[in-house]
KOLPA-648463 format. One line per 5 residues: number of its first residue (from 1); their letters; for each residue x, y, z of C-alpha. Coordinates in Angstrom, 2 decimals, padded with zeros to 5 digits, always signed. Layout:
// residues N
NUM	A	X,Y,Z  ... .
// end
This chain:
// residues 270
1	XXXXX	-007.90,+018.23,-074.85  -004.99,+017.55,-072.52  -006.04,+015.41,-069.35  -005.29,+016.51,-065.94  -003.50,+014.55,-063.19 .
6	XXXXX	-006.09,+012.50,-061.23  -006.40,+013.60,-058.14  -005.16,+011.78,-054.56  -007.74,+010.07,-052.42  -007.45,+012.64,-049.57 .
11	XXXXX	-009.14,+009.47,-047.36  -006.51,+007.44,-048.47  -003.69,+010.07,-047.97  -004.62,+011.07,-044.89  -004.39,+007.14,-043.43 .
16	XXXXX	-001.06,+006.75,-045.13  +000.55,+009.68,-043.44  -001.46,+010.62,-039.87  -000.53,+007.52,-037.43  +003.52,+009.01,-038.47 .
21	XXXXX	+003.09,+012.12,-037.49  +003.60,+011.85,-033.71  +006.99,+009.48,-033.10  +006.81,+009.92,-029.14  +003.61,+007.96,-029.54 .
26	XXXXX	+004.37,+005.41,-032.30  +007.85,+004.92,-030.25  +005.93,+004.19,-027.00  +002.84,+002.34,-028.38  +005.08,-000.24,-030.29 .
31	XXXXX	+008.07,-000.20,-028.00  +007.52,-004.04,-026.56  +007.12,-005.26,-030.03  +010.20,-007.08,-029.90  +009.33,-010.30,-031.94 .
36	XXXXX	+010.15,-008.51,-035.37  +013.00,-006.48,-034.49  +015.05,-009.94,-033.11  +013.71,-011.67,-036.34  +014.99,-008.68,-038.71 .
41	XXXXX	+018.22,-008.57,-036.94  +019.16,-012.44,-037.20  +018.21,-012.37,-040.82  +020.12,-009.38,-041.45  +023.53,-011.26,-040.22 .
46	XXXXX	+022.86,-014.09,-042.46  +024.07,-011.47,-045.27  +027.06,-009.21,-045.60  +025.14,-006.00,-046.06  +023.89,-003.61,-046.75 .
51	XXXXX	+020.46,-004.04,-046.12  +017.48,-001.96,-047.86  +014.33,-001.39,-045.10  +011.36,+000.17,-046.60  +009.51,+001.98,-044.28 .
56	XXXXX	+012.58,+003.28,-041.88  +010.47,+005.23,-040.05  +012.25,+006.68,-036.66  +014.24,+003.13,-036.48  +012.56,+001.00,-034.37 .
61	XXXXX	+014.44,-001.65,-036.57  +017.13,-000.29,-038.40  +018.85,+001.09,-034.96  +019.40,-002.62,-033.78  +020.40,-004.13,-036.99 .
66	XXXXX	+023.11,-001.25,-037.10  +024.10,-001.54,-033.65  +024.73,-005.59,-034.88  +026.61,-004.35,-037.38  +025.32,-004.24,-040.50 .
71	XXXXX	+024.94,-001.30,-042.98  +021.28,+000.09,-043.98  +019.96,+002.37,-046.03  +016.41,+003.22,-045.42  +012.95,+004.55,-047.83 .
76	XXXXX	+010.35,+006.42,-045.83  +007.83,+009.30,-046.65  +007.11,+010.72,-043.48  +008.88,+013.81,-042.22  +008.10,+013.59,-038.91 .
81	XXXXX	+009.53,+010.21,-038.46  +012.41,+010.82,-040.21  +013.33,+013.99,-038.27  +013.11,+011.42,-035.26  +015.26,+009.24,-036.68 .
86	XXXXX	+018.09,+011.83,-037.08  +017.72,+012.57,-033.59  +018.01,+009.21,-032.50  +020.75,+008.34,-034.43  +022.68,+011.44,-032.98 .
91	XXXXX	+022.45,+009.49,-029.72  +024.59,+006.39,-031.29  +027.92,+005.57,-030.73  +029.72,+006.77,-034.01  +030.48,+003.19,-035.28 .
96	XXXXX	+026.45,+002.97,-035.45  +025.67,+006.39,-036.64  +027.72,+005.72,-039.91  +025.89,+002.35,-040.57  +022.27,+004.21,-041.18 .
101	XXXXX	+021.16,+006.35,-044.08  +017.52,+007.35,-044.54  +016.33,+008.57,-047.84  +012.69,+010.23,-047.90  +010.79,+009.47,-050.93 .
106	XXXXX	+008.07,+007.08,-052.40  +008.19,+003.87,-052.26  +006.86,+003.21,-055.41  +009.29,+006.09,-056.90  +012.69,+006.30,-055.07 .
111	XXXXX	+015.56,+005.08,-057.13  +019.21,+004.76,-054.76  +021.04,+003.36,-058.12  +022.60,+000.58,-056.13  +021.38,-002.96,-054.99 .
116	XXXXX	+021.14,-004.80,-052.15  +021.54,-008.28,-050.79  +018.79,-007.84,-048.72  +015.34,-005.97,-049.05  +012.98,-005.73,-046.67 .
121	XXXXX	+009.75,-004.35,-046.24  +008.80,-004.07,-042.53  +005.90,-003.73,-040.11  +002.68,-003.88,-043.09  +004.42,-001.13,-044.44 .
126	XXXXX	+003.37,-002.48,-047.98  -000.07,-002.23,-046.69  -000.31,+001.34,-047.71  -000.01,+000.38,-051.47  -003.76,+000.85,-052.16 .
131	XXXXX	-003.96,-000.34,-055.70  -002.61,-002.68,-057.93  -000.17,-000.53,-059.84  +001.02,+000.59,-056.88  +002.04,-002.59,-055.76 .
136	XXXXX	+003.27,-003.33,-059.42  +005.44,+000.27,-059.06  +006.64,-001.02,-055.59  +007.56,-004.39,-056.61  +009.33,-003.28,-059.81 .
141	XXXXX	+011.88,-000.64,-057.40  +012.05,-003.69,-054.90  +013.80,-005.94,-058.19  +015.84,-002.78,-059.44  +017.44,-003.07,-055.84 .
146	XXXXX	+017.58,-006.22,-055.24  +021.42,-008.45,-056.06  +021.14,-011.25,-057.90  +020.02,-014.24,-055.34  +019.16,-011.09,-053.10 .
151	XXXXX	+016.01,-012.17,-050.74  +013.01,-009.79,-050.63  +011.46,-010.43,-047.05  +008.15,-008.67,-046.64  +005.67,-008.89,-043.67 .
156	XXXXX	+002.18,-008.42,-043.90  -000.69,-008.46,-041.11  -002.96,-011.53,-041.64  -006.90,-010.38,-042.95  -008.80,-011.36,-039.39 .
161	XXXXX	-012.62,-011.57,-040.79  -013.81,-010.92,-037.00  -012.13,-007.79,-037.39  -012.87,-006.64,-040.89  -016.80,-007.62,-039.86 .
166	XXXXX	-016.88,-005.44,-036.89  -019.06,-002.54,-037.12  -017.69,+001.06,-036.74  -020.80,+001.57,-033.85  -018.89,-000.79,-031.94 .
171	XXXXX	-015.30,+000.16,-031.53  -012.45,-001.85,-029.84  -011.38,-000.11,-026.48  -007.73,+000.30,-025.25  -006.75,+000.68,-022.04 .
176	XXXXX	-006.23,+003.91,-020.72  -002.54,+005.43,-020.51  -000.47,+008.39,-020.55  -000.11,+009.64,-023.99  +003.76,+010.71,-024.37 .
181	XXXXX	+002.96,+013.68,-026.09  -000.17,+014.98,-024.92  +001.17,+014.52,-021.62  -002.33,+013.75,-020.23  -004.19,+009.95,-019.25 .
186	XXXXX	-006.70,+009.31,-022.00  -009.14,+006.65,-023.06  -009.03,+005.14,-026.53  -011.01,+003.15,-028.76  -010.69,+002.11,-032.30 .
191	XXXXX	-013.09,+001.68,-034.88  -012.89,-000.34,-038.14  -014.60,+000.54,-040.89  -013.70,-001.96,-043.99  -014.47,-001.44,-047.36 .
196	XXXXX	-015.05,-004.74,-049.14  -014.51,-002.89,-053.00  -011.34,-001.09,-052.19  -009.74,-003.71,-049.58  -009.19,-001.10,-047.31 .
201	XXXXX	-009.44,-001.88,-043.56  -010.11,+002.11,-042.22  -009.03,+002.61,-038.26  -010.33,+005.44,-036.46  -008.11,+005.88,-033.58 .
206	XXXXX	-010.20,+007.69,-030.88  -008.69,+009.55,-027.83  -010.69,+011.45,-025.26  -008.51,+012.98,-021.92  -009.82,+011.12,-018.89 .
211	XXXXX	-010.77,+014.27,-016.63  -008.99,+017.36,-018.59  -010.85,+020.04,-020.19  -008.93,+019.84,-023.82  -010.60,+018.00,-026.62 .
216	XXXXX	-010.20,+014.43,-027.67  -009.03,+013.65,-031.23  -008.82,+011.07,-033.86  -006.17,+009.81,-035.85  -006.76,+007.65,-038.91 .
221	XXXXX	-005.05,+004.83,-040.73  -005.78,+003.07,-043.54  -004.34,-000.65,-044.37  -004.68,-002.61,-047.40  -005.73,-005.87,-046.94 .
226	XXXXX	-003.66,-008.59,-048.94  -004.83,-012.58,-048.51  -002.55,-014.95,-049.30  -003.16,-015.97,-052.63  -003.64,-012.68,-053.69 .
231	XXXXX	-000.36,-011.54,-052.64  +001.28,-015.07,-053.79  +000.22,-013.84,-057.10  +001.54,-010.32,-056.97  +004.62,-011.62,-056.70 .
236	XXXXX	+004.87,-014.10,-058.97  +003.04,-012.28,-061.54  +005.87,-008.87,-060.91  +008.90,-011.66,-061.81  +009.17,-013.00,-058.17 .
241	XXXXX	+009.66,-016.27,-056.55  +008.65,-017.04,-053.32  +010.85,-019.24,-051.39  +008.55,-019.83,-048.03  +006.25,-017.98,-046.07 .
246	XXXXX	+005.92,-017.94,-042.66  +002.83,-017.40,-039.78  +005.49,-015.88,-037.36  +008.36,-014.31,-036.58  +009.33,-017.63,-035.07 .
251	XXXXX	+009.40,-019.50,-038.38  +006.04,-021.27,-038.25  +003.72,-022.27,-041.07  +001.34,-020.26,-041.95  -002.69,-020.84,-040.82 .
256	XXXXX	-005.87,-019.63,-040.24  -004.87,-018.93,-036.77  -002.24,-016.40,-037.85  -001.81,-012.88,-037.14  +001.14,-011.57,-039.47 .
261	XXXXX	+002.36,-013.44,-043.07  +006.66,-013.04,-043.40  +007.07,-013.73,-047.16  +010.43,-014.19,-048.62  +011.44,-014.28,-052.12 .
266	XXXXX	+013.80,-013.78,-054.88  +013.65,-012.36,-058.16  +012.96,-015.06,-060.69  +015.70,-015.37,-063.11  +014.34,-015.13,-067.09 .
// end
């Protein structure tokens, strides 16, 4: 009796793919997060190119380390992103349009046949690898790409315990804005809902139109969470070796005070 392919976690699918769907807002909700773009950009003139990004998305880094320069090639799964990204990149001077290429596929899957002297993985986009052979899967693409002495620089948001402890019945509330696509001012909370078993932080992303009659909606995301050792171990266990990690964009240590881990490593040699 032939067994059948198991079948996705629709929970998990859906917060993997939903918070892409609508670029206008990801573009405008992350638009002053500068810290990482300057910090990807620097690093990415330390090396000659081309540089591998995993997790493209519409750009919000790739654009400016092409506009420095430098050559990328870019791994993303969502459609609606990349379609963004095409239109963005139409808007580039040609010297700049030429320097990006965006190839939609798995992460854990997507073979380019080339390698890279730099690899990065950007923005916790490693934080939708839900299991351990999916890291293993990712891991083992990010050494089939990677030049010898390349540098695999990944960043990670830190596990807050205040935040994985805080009941769903008491979400976090944003300010109220203008959502760019809706085109109407809406409140929004978030709820986080963490499952200790899985190590999956769940966000409910809540928005209700402040004095329209249309109906509010919810978007959901789903993180991974990865503590230090644990992901110290991931990589050395998948032939890795990390070189430092940092607690900021900034190049500080690491502590308990920390919002974000920036790991960087190199394959180990045998």
């Amino acid at each position: 009796m032939s067994r059948g392919r198991a079948q996705p976690d629709r929970e998990l699918l859906a917060g993997s793919l939903a918070h892409y769907e609508d670029p206008a807002y990801y573009t405008a909700t992350y638009a002053p997060r500068q810290d990482d773009v300057a910090f990807y950009v620097a690093l990415a003139n330390t090396t000659p190119g081309p540089v591998l990004e995993y997790g493209i998305g519409n750009g919000r880094i790739a654009l400016p380390i092409a506009r420095a320069g430098k050559a990328v090639v870019g791994v993303d799964h969502s459609v609606p992103m990349l379609a963004d990204l095409r239109a963005k990149i139409a808007l580039e001077r040609p010297a700049v349009r030429k320097l990006v290429r965006a190839v939609r596929g798995d992460m854990r899957r997507v073979k380019l046949r080339r390698r890279f002297p730099l690899v990065l993985s950007t923005f916790n986009t490693a934080l939708h690898l839900y299991e351990r052979a999916d890291v293993e899967r990712f891991l083992a693409r990010v050494a089939e790409h990677l030049e010898d002495g390349g540098r695999f620089v990944v960043d990670l948001s830190m596990p807050r315990l205040e935040e994985l402890a805080r009941p769903p019945s008491k979400p976090f509330h944003v300010p109220k804005f203008r959502h760019p696509t809706a085109g109407v001012v809406v409140s929004n909370r978030e709820r986080f809902d963490y499952d200790p078993v899985r190590q999956v932080l769940f966000v409910a992303m809540e928005f209700e139109p402040v004095g329209a009659a249309s109906q509010g909606w919810m978007t959901p995301l789903a993180h991974r969470q990865f503590f230090p050792q644990e992901w110290a171990a991931l990589l050395h266990y998948n032939g890795f070796e990390v070189e430092r990690v940092e607690g900021d964009f900034a190049g500080g240590p690491l502590t308990a005070s920390s919002d974000v881990m920036v790991w960087h490593s190199t394959r180990r040699r045998p």
